[in-house]
N, C-alpha and C positions, 0 to 999 in steps of 0.2 A: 961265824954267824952270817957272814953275809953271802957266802956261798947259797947257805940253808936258803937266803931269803930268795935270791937268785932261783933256783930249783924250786921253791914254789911257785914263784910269779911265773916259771914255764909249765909247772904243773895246772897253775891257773888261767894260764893262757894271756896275762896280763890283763885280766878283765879287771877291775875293779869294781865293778857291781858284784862279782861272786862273795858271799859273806863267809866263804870258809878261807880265802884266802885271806880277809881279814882274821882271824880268829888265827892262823898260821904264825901271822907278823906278832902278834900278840903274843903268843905261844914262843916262836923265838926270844922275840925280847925279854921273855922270863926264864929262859934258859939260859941266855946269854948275860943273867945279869949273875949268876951265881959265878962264873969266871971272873970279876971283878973284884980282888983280893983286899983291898981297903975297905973297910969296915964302915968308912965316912962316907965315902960312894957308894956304895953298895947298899947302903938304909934308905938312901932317897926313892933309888934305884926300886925296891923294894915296893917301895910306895906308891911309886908311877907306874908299875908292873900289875899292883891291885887294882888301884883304880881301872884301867885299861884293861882287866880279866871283866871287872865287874863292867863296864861299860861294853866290853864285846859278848857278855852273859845276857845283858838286856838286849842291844841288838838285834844279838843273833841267835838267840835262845840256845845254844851250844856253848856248853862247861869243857875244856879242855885244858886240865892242868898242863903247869911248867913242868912236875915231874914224870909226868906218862912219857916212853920209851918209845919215839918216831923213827920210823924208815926214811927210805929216800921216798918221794914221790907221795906221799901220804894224803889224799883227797877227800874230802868231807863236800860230797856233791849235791848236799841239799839241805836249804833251812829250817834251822830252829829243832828244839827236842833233844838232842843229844847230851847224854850223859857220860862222860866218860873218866873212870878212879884213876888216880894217881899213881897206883901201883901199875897199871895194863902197861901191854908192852905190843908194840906193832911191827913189823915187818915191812920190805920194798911192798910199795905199792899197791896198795891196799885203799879202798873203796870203801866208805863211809854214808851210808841215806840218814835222811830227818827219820828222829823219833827211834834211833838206838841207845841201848842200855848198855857199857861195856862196864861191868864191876864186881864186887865182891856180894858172894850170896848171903852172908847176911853179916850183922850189921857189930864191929869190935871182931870177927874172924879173917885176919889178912888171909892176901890171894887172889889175886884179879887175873884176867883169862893172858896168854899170851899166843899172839898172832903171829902166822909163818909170813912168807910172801906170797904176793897176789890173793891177798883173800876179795872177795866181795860180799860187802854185807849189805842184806836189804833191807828197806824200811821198816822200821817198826822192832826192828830184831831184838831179842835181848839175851847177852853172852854174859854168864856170871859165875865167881866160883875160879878156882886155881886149877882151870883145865886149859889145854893146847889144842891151837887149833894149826892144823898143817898147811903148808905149802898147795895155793890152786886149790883153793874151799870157796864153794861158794853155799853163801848160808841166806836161805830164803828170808824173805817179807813173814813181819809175825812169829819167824821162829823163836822158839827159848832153849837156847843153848846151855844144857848142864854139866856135858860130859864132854870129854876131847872127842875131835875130829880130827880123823887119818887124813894125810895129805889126798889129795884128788878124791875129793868128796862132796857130795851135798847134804848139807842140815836145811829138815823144813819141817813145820808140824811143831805143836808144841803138847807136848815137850818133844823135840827132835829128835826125829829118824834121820840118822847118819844113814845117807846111797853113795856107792860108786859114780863116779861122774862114766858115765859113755862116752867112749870114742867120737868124734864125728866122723860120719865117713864121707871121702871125698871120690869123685870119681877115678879110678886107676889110670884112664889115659883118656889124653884129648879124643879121641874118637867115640865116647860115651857121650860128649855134650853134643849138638844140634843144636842148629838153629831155629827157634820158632818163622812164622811169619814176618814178625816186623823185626827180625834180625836182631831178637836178646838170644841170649844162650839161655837152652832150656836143658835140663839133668833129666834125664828116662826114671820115670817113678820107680819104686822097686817094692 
C-alpha cells in the first residue's frame, strides 16, 4: 500500500490542495484494508474506509470505489462529478476530467468499460457498457462512448465516432527550422 501511496503523491506532485489525490489515499486505504485477514480488524477497518469514501464523495464530488481496477499513475485531474463503477478496470496512466461517467449501461446488466494505457478522457465524457478501450485513446469532451475503441484512436461526438489519431509530423532535419527575427525557431508552414 504504501508504495501505491508514494506513486500517487509523485503523480500528484505532493500538492495537497489537489482533490484527487485525496480521493487516491481514500481509494487505497480501502483496498488496503481487504489484505487485513482478522476479521476483528478488518470490521473497524471497514467502517473508517465508509466514512472517508462518504466524506471524500462530499468533498470532492468524485465516487471512486475500493474495487475499481487502477494502474500505475492513475490521475483524476479535476473536481467534482465523477462517477466511476466498481466493476471498471483502468490501465497505466490514464487521465481522468470533472463530470465523467465510467459504468454500466444500464442498470442490474454487469460490465463496466475496461481501459488500456494512456488513455485520456475529457470532461464531461461518458463510457458505458462492457466495451474496451485501447492503448493511446484519447476520448473527447462530451463524448458517449458505447462501443470499443481500437488502440490509437479518438472517440468524440456523441454517440462517438471512433478516428485514427494522425501522426504528427516533425521536421526531418535541423535544417527545415529557422530562425525568426527575435531568434525562436520557426517550422516553414507546409
Amino acid at each position: 500500500m504504501l508504495e501505491n501511496v508514494r506513486e500517487d503523491w509523485r503523480t500528484y506532485e505532493g500538492d495537497l490542495t489537489r482533490q484527487g489525490l485525496w480521493v487516491m489515499l481514500v481509494f487505497r486505504f480501502g483496498q488496503w484494508r481487504y489484505s487485513v485477514k482478522p476479521a476483528i480488524i478488518r470490521i473497524p477497518l471497514s467502517f473508517i474506509y465508509k466514512v472517508l469514501k462518504l466524506w471524500s464523495q462530499i468533498l470532492t464530488g468524485i465516487d471512486l470505489p475500493c474495487e475499481v481496477k487502477v494502474g500505475h499513475r492513475f490521475k483524476i485531474e479535476h473536481f467534482g462529478g465523477i462517477i466511476v463503477s466498481g466493476d471498471a478496470q483502468f490501465g497505466d496512466d490514464v487521465v481522468i476530467r470533472n463530470n465523467v461517467t465510467v459504468g454500466l449501461r444500464r442498470t442490474g446488466v454487469r460490465g463496466a468499460p475496461v481501459f488500456g494505457n494512456r488513455v485520456d478522457i475529457g470532461a464531461g465524457a461518458v463510457i458505458v457498457g462492457p466495451i474496451h478501450i485501447g492503448d493511446d485513446v484519447s476520448i473527447g469532451a462530451n463524448a458517449v462512448v458505447l462501443q470499443d475503441v481500437p488502440a490509437n484512436s479518438i472517440a468524440v461526438g456523441v454517440p462517438a465516432t471512433i478516428k485514427p489519431k494522425r501522426p504528427r509530423k516533425m521536421p526531418e532535419s535541423s535544417s527545415e527550422v529557422s530562425s525568426g527575427k527575435d531568434g525562436a525557431a520557426q517550422v516553414p508552414s507546409v
